[in-house]
C-alpha positions as CSV (number, residue, x, y, z in Angstrom):
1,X,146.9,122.2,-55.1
2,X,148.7,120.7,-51.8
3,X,148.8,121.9,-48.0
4,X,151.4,122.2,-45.3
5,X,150.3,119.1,-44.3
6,X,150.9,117.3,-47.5
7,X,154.4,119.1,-48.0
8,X,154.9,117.8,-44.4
9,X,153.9,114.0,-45.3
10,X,155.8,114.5,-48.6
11,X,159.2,115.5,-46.3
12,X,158.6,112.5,-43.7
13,X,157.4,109.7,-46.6
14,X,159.4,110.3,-49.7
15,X,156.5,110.8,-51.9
16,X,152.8,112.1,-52.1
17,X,149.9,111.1,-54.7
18,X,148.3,114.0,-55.8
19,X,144.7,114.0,-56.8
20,X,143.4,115.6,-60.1
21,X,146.4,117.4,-61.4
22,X,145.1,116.7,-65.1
23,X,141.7,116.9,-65.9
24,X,140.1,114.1,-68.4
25,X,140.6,116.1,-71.9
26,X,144.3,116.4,-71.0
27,X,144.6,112.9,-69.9
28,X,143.4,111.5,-73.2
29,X,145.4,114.2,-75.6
30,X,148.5,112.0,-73.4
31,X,147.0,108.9,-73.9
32,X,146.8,110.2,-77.4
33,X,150.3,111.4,-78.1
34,X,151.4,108.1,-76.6
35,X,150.0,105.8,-79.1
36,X,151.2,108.0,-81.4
37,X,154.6,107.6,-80.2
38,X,154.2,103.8,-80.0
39,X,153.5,103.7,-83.6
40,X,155.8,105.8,-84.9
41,X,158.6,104.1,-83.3
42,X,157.7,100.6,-85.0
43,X,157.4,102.6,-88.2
44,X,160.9,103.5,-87.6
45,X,162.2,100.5,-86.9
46,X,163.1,102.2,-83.2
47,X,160.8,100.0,-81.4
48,X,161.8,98.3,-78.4
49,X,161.4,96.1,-75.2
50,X,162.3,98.1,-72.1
51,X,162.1,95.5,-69.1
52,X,164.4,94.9,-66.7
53,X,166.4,92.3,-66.9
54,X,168.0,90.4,-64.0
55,X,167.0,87.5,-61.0
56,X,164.7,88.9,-59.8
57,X,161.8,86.7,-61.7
58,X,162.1,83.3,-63.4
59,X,163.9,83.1,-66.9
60,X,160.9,81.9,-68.3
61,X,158.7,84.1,-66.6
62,X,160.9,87.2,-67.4
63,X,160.8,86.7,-71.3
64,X,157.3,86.5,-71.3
65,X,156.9,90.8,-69.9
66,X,157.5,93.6,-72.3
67,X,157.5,97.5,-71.3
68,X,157.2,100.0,-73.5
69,X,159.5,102.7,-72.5
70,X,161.0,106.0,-74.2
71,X,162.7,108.7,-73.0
72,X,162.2,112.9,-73.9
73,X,158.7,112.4,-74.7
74,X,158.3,116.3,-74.4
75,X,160.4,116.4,-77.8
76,X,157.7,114.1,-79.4
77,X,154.5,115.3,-78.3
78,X,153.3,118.7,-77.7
79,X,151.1,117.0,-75.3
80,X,154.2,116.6,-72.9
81,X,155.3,119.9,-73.1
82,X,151.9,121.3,-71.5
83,X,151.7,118.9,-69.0
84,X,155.8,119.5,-67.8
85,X,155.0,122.9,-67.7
86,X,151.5,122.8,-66.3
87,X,150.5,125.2,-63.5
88,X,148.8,122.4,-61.3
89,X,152.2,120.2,-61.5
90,X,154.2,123.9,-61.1
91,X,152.2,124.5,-57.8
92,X,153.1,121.3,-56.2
93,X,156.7,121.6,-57.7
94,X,157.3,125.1,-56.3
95,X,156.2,123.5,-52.7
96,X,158.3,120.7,-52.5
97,X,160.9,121.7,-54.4
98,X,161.5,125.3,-54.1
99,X,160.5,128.3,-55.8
100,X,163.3,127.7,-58.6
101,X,162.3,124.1,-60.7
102,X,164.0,122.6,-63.7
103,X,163.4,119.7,-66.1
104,X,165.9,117.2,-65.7
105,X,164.4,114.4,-68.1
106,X,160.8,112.5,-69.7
107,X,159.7,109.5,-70.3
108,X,156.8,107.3,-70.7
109,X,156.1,103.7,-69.4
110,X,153.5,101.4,-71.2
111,X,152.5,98.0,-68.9
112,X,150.5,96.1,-71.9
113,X,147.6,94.3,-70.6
114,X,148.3,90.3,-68.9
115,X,151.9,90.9,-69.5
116,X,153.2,94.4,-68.5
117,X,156.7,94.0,-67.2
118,X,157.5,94.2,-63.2
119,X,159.7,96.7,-61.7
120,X,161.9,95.5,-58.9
121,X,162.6,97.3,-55.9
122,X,165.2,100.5,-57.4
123,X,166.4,104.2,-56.2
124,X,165.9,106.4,-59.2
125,X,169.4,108.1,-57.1
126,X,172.5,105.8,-58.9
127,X,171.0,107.0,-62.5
128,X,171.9,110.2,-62.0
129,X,173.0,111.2,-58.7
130,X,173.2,115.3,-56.8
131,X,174.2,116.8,-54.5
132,X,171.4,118.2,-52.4
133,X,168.9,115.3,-53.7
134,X,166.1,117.5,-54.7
135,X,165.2,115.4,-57.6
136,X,162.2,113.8,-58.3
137,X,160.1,111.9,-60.1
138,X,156.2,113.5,-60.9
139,X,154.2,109.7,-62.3
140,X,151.6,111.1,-64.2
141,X,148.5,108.4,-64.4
142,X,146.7,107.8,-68.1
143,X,145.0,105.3,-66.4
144,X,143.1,104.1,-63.3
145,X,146.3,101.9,-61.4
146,X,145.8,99.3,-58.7
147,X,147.2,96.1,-57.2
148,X,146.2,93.9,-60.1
149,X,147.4,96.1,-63.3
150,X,151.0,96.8,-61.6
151,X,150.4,100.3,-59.6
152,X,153.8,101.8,-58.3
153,X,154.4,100.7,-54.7
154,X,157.0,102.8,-52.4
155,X,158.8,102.0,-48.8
156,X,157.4,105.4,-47.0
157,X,160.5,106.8,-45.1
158,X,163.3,105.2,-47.1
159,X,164.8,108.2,-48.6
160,X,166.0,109.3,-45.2
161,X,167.9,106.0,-45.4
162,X,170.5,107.8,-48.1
163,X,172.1,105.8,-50.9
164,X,171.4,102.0,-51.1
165,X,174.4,99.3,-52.8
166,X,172.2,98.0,-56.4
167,X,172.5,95.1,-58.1
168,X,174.2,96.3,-61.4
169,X,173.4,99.9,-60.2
170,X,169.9,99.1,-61.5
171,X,168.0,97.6,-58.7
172,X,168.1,96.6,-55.0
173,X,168.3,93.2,-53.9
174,X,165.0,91.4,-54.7
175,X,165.2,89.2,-51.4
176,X,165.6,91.9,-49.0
177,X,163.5,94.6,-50.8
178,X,160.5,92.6,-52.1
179,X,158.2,94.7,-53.9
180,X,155.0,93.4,-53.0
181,X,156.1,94.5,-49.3
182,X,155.9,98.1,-50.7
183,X,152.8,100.2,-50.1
184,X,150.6,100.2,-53.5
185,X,150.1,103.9,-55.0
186,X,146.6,103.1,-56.1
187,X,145.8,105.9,-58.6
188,X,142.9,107.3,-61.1
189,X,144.1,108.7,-64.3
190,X,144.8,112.7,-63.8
191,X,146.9,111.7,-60.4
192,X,150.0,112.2,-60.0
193,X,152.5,110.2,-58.0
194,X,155.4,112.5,-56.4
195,X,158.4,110.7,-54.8
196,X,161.6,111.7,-54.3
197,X,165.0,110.1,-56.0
198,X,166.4,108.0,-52.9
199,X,162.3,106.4,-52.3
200,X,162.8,103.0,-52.7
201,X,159.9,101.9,-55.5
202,X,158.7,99.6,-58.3
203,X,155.9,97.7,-59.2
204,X,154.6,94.4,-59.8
205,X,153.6,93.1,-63.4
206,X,150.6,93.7,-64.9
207,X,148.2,90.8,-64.4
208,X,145.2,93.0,-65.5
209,X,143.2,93.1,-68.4
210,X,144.0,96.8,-68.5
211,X,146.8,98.7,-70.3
212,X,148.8,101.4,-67.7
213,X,150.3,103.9,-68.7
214,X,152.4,106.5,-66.7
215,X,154.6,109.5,-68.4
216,X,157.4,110.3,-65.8
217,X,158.8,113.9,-65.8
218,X,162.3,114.0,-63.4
219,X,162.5,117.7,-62.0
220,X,165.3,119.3,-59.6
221,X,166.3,122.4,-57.8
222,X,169.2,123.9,-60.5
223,X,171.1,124.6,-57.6
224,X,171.5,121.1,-57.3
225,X,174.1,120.0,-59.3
226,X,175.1,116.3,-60.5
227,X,177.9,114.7,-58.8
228,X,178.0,112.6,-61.7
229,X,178.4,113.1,-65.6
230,X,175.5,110.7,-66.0
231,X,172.1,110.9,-68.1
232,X,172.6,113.9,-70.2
233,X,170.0,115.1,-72.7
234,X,170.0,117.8,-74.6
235,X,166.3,119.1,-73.4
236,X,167.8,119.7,-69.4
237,X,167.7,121.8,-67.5
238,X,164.3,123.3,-69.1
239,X,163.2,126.2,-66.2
240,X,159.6,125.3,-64.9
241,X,159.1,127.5,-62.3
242,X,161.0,130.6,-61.3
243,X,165.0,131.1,-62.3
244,X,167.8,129.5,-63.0
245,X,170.4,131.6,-60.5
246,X,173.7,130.6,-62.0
247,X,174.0,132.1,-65.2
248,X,176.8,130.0,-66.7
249,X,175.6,126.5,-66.0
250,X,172.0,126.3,-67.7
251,X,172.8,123.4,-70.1
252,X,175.4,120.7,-70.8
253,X,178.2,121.2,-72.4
254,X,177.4,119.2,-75.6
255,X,179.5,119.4,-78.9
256,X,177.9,118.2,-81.9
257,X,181.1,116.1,-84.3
């Protein structure tokens, strides 16, 4: 799926988009499963409004975005499941990563049309920091992404920068890391965004009259432990590729009371 070259760009940027990793029947079973998800939530009263909230906008302009976010989508949909597990996304994985690549986590991120919720600039590293940082984040496009519907835009290099101070441990500071200074991630649906947990990323609302929607799968090297007792699920640590080498730490140590 990827060159030398790419894993090179991929070491020296932070990220890499990746052209075609799902082909147009897999993108719409997605698409699919997401609506599906959408509904069910409001049937079950779980429905929710996932944008950030902060100074980064207005007031008034902030209560006018919504986001539809939910996490584990892999336990919802089939759908997910195949496309974590894919052998496109495993081939890149196994190049970046290593040849050993667990699930750390799922999630999906709707950006309704006119009023799809900004991002500010953010490290995905304070949510659940490791040790080695191989983690990443694989953005899987359900739809054609650009400038005006809110595309992801990353600071190339800025993972070699280490650990940034957030606001609230949830984003940078808005003045210094404004995302519209970020380079746009402009996508087709099938592509997949690959960036690495300490890029500096987000997004601008969507202004569009389109709907995006991205499903983000968080993988690591499970040799890469968390410094942290943060973000545990009960689905990590799901092997994607290769082995898990350390035979006593496969899973959280959950008790069920």
């Amino acid at each position: 799926m990827i060159t030398r070259e790419d894993v090179e760009f991929y070491k020296e940027n932070g990220y890499l988009l990746v052209k075609g990793v799902f082909n147009q029947q897999e993108v719409e079973e997605m698409r699919q499963a997401v609506e599906e998800i959408i509904i069910r939530a409001a049937e079950a009263k779980a429905d929710r409004n996932d944008q950030w909230r902060g100074d980064f906008l207005p007031p008034d302009e902030l209560k006018k975005l919504v986001l539809k976010g939910f996490h584990d989508v892999h336990y919802h949909d089939a759908a997910f499941m195949r496309a974590v597990i894919h052998p496109n996304m495993a081939a890149v994985l196994q190049q970046i990563i290593g040849p050993n690549v667990q699930l750390h986590h799922s999630k999906m991120l709707v950006k309704p049309p006119e009023n799809g919720a900004a991002f500010p600039m953010h490290q995905d590293h304070p949510y659940f920091p490791h040790e080695k940082h191989s983690m990443l984040a694989a953005s899987v496009h359900l739809d054609y992404a650009d400038e005006e519907n809110g595309c992801l835009r990353v600071i190339p290099g800025s993972h070699r920068t280490g650990s940034l101070p957030h606001v609230g441990q949830h984003y940078l500071n808005h003045k210094e890391y404004p995302v519209k200074e970020g380079t746009p991630c402009v996508a087709e649906a099938g592509d997949v965004l690959f960036f690495n947990y300490l890029t500096i990323h987000g997004s601008e609302s969507n202004k569009s009259s389109r709907t995006r929607r991205n499903v983000l799968f968080q993988y690591r090297d499970p040799s890469d432990f968390p410094t942290e007792n943060t973000h545990f699920d009960w689905g990590m640590g799901l092997m994607v590729t290769g082995k898990n080498p350390h035979f006593t730490k496969v899973k959280p140590e959950y008790k069920i009371i």
